[in-house]
C-alpha positions as CSV (number, residue, x, y, z in Angstrom):
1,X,0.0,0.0,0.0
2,X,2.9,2.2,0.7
3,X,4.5,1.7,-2.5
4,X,1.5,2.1,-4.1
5,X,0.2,5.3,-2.6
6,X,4.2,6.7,-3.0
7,X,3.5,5.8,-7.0
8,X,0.0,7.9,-6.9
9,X,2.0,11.0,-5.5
10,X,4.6,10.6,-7.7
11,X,2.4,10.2,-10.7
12,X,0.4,13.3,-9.7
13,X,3.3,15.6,-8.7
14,X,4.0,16.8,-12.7
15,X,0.4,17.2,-13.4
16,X,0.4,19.9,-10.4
17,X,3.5,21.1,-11.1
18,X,1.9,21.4,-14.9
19,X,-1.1,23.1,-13.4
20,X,1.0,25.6,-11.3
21,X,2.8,26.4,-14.8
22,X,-0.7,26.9,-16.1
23,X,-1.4,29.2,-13.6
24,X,1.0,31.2,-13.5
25,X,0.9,35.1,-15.2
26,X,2.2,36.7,-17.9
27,X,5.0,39.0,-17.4
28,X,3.2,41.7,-19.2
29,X,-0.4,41.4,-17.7
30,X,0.0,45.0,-16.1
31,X,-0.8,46.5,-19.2
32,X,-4.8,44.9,-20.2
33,X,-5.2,46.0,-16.5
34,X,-4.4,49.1,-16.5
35,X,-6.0,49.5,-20.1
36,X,-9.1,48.0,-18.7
37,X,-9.1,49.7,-15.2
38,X,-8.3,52.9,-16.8
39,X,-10.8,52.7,-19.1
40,X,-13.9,51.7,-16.7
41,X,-12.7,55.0,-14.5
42,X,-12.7,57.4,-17.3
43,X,-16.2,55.9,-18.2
44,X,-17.6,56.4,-15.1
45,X,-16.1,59.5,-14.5
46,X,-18.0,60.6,-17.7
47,X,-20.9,59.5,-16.9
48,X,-21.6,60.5,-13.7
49,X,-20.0,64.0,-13.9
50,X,-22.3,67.3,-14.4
51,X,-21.8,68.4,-18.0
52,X,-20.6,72.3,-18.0
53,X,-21.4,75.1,-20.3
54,X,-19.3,78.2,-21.0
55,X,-20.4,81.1,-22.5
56,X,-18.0,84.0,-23.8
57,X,-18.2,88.0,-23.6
58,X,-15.9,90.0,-25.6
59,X,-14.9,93.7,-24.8
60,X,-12.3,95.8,-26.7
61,X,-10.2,98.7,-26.0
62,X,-10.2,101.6,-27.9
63,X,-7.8,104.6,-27.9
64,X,-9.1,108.1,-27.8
65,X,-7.7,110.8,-29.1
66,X,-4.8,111.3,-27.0
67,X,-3.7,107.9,-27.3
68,X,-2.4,105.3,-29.9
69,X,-3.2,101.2,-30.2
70,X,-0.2,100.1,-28.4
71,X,-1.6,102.1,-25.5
72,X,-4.8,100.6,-26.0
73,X,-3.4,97.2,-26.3
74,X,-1.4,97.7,-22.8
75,X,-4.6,98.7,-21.2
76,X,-6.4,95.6,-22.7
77,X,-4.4,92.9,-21.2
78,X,-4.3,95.1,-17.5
79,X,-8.2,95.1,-17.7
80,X,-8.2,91.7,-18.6
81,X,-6.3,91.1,-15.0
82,X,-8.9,92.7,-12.7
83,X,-11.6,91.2,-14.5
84,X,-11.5,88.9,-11.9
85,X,-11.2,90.8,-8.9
86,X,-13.5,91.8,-6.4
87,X,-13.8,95.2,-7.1
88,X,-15.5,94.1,-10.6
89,X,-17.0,91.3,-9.3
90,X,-18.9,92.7,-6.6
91,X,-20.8,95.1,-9.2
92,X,-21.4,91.9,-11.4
93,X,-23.0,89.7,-8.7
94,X,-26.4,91.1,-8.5
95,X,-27.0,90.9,-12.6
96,X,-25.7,87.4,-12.5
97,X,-27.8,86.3,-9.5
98,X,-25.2,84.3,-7.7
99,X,-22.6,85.1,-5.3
100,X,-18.8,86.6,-5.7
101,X,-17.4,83.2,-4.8
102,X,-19.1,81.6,-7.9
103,X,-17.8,84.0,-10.2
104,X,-14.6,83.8,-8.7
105,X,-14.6,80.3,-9.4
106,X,-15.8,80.0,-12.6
107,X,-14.6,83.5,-14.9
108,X,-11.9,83.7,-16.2
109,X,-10.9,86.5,-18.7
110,X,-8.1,86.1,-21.1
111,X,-6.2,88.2,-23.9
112,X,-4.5,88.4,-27.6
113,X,-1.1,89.5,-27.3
114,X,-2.2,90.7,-30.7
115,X,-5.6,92.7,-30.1
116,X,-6.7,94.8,-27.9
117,X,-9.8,92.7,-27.0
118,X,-10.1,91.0,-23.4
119,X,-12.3,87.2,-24.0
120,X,-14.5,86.8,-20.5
121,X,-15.5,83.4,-19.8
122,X,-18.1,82.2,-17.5
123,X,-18.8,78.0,-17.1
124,X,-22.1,77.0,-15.0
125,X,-23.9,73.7,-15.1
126,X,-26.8,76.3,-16.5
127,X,-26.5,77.0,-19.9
128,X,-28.2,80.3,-19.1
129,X,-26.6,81.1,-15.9
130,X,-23.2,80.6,-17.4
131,X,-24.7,83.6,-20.1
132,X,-25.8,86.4,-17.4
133,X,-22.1,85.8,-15.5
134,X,-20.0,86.5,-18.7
135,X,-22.3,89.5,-19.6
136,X,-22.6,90.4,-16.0
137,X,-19.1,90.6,-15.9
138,X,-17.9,92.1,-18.8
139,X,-20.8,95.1,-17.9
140,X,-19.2,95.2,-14.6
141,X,-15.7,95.9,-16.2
142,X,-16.8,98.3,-18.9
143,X,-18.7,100.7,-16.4
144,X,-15.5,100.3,-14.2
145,X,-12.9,101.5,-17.3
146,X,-14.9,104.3,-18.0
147,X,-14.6,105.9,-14.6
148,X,-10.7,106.2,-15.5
149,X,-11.3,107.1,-19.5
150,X,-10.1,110.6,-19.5
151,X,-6.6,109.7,-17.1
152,X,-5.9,106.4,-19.4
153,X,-7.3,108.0,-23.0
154,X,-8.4,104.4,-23.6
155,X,-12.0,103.6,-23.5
156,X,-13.7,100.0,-23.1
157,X,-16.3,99.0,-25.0
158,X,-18.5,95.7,-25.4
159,X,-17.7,94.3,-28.3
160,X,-20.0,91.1,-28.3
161,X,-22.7,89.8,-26.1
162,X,-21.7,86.0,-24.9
163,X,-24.6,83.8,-26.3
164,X,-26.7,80.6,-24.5
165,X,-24.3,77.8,-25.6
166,X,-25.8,74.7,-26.9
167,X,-23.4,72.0,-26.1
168,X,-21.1,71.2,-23.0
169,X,-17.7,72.1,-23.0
170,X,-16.6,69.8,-20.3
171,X,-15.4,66.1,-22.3
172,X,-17.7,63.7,-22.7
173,X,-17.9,60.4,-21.7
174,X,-16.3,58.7,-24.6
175,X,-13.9,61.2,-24.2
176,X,-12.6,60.7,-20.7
177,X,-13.1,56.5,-21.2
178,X,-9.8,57.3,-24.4
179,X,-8.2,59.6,-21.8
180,X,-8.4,56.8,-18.7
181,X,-7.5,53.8,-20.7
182,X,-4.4,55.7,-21.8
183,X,-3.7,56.7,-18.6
184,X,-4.0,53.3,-17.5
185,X,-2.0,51.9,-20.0
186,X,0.8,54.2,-19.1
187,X,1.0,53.3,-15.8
188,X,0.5,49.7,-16.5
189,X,3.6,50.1,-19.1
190,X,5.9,51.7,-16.4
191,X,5.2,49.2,-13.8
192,X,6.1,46.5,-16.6
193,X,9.2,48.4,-17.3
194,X,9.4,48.3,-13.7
195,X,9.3,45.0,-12.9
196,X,12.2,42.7,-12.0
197,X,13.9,40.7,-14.7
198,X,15.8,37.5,-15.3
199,X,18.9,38.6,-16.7
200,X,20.5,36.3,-19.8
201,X,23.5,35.1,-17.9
202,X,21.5,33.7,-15.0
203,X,18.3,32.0,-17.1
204,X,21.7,30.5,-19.3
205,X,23.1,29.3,-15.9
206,X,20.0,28.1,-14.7
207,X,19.5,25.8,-17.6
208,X,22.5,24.2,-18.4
209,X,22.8,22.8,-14.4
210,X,24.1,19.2,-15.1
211,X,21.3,16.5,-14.2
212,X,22.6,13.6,-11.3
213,X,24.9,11.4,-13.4
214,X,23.8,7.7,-13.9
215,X,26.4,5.0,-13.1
216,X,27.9,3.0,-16.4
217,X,26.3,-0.5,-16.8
218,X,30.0,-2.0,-16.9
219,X,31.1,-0.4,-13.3
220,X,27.7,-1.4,-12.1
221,X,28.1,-4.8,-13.0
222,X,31.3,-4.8,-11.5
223,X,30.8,-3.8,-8.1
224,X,27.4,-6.4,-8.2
225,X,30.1,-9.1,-9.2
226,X,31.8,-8.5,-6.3
């Protein structure tokens, strides 16, 4: 019975150690995870974020007659600095019917090195409410620049009227699923680069280790004759 049971184990110790082998992972599996991981979080991100709208007010500076465009392009891209601030803010915050800490957070006003025109931004999860701040704003800033018209000789003046935007600007969902699986993939790529490694010399060293030699039939003969 021993025997026996000794030849069972012995018989079933490749087929585990086959099914180990089986088992075992790719070295390069951290990159489908992190494709697939990244992926599913972008997704959901997407999906479950509140889409934004922006809508856009343009003012532009004008010289007077005192002054010249370079002058006028100076004062644009100062004005387009305290756009922002409270001091034009606080005047905007009743038009746009929310508080200075929304507008803080979500105008921005930016210029052409080019032109003397200052681009006011506002983003809301209201396509209309993102509307009234930009043109609540860029009123604001106008009425402020013409308090100082005759000391600068440059005068503000509303150029356009930002518009109920129809799409979102934030990225969609199908947008930010491409953005996560890359991002996944990245990482999964650097933790493959990452990873430890059998060099050549040692998987050569490792695989030419000499098996236990056999004794020759003559010397075994021998020492049985004896």
């Amino acid at each position: 019975m021993t025997e026996a049971a000794q030849d069972r184990s012995a018989a079933r110790a490749p087929l585990a150690r086959a099914a180990a082998k089986g088992r075992k992972l790719p070295r390069w599996w951290p990159l489908p995870v992190g494709l697939v991981i990244g992926a599913l979080a972008g997704g959901v991100y997407g999906a479950v974020s509140t889409p934004q709208y922006t809508a856009t007010s343009y003012v532009i500076a004008v010289p007077t007659g005192e002054s010249d465009s370079m002058s006028a392009l100076g004062f644009a891209q100062a004005y387009s600095r305290v756009a922002t601030q409270v001091a034009v803010l606080s005047d905007a915050q009743v038009a746009a019917g929310v508080p200075i800490s929304t507008l803080q957070a979500n105008v921005r006003a930016e210029t052409s090195p080019d032109a003397p025109m200052v681009a006011i931004s506002a983003s809301s999860a209201r396509p209309a409410q993102a509307m009234e701040m930009a043109n609540a704003v860029a009123r604001a800033l106008t009425a402020n620049a013409s308090h100082t018209k005759d000391d600068t000789h440059v005068e503000l003046l509303r150029f356009t009227r930002a518009v109920k935007p129809t799409d979102p600007s934030s990225p969609s969902a199908a947008l930010t699923t491409l953005v996560g699986a890359s991002a996944g993939g990245l990482l999964g790529g650097l933790a493959l680069l990452a990873g430890p490694r059998r060099s050549a010399g040692q998987a050569a060293t490792t695989a030419t280790v000499p098996a236990p030699a056999e004794p020759e039939p003559a010397a075994a003969a021998s020492v049985r004759g004896a």
